[in-house]
N, C-alpha and C positions, 0 to 999 in steps of 0.2 A: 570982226565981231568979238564982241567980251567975252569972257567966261564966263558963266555964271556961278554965283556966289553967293553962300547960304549965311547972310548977316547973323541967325540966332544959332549958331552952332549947337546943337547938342551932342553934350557928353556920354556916349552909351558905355553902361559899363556892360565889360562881355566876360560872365565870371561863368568858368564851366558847369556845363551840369550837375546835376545832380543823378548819382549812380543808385539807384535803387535793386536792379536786375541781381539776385544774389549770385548767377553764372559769372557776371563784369565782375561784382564786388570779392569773386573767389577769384578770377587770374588778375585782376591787380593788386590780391594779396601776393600771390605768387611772383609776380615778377617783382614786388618791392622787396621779398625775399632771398630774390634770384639777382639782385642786384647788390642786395650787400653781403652777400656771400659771394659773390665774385667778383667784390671790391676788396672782401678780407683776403679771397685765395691770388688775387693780384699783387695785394700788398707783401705775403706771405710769398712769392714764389722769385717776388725782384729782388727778396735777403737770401735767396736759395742756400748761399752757401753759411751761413752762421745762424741757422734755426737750430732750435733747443728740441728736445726730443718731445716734449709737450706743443709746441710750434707743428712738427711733423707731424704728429698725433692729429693735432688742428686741424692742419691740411688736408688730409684726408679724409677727414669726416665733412669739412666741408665738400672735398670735390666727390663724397657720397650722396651730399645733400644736395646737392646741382645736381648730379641725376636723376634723384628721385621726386624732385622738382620739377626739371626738365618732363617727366616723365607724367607729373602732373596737369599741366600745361598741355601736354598733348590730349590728356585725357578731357581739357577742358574745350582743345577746341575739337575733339572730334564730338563733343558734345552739344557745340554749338551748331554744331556743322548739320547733326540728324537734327535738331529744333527748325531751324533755319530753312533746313529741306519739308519737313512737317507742313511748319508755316507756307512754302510756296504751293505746296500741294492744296492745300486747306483753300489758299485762295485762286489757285485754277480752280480746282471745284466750285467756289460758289460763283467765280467768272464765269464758268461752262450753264450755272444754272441760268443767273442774268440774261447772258446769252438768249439759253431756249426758251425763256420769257416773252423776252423782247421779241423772240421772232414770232413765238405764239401771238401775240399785243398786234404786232403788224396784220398777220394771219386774217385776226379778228378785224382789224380794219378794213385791210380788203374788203372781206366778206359784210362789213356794214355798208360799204360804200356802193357795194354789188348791191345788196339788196334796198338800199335807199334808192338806187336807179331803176330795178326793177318795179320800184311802188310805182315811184313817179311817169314812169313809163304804163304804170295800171290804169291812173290817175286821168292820164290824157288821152289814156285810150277814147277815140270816139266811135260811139257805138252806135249802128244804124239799123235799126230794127226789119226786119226782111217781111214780107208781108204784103 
């Protein structure tokens, strides 16, 4: 059997999102920060031995600033982290509500369906007068 074979190909273009979240838009500041400071203190650390005393100055203020970067970054995601948790609470709650809805809904069904057979059962009662 053939393959099958899509004669009008379309072209999708697949361009990334778009970041609006100000929490994203703060650690992908952070890590584009954390990446070229750890590009400079790379660069800086493979001349180790003929760095100028401004060069070591450099370095270290960079490898303070990858700390406190670093240190950033965790603060970002233990922040996502209680959001994230928020959010799942938020929607077991209103799944729990759903839930006792739905069972009440059923509930009521039952009980219509009870009492529709109870008419109907009124309905055909036949009744013979004594006398």
């Amino acid at each position: 059997m053939a393959p099958i074979t899509n004669s009008s190909a379309v072209s999708i273009d697949l361009t990334p999102p778009q970041l609006i979240d100000p929490s994203i838009l703060h650690v992908r500041d952070a890590i584009s920060q954390i990446r070229l400071i750890a590009n400079r203190i790379i660069s800086l650390r493979m001349r180790l031995g003929d760095l100028s005393e401004d060069e070591n100055a450099q370095l270290e203020t960079d490898q303070k600033k990858l700390k406190n970067l670093n240190i950033m970054l965790r603060g970002f995601n233990r922040e996502m982290y209680l959001q994230n948790r928020a959010v799942k609470q938020a929607t077991s709650d209103a799944k729990a509500e759903v839930d006792n809805l739905y069972l009440g809904l059923q509930n009521l069904k039952y009980e219509q369906g009870h009492l529709r057979s109870e008419i109907q059962d009124c309905r055909n009662y036949a009744y013979t007068p004594h006398g």
